[in-house]
C-alpha positions in Angstrom: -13.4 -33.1 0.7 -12.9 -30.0 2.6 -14.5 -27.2 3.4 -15.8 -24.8 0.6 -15.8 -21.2 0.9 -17.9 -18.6 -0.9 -16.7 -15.3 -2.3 -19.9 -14.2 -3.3 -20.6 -11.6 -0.3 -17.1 -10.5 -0.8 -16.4 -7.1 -2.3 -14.8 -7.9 -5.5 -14.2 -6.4 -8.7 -16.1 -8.0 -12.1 -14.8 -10.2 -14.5 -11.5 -10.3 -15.6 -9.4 -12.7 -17.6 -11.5 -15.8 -17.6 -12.2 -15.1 -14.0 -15.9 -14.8 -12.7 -14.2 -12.5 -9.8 -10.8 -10.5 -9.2 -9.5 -8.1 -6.5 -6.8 -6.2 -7.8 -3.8 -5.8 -5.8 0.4 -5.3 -6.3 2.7 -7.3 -5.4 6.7 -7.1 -4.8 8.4 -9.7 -4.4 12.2 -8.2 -3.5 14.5 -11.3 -3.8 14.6 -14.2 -6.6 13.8 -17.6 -5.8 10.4 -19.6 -4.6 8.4 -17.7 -3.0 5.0 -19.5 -1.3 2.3 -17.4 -0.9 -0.9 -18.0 1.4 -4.2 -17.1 0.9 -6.9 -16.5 3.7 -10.3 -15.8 3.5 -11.9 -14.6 6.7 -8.6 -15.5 8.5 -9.0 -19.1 7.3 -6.1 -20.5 4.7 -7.7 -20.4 1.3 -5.3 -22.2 -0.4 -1.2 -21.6 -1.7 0.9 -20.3 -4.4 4.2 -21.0 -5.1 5.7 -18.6 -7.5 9.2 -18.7 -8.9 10.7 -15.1 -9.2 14.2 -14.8 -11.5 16.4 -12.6 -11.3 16.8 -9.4 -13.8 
């Protein structure tokens, strides 16, 4: 298995939604189709999400 990061010393808001932690952001994603979106954690990839945006 790989290695495990912590968020604990991370400054993050409360619980929200099921989720121990959250940071609230926004997000625009300005054309349709898959979008794949990386997450880093002190510059090291967290892990992905891809995220299919449709048209209007």
């Amino acid at each position: 298995m790989g290695e495990g990061l912590s968020l604990e010393e991370a400054i993050v808001g409360g619980a929200n939604n099921g989720a121990d932690a959250h940071v609230p952001y926004m997000m625009f994603l300005p054309e349709p189709g898959m979008w794949k979106l990386d997450a880093y954690v002190d510059e090291k990839l967290f892990g992905t999400v891809f995220v299919k945006v449709h048209k209007k």
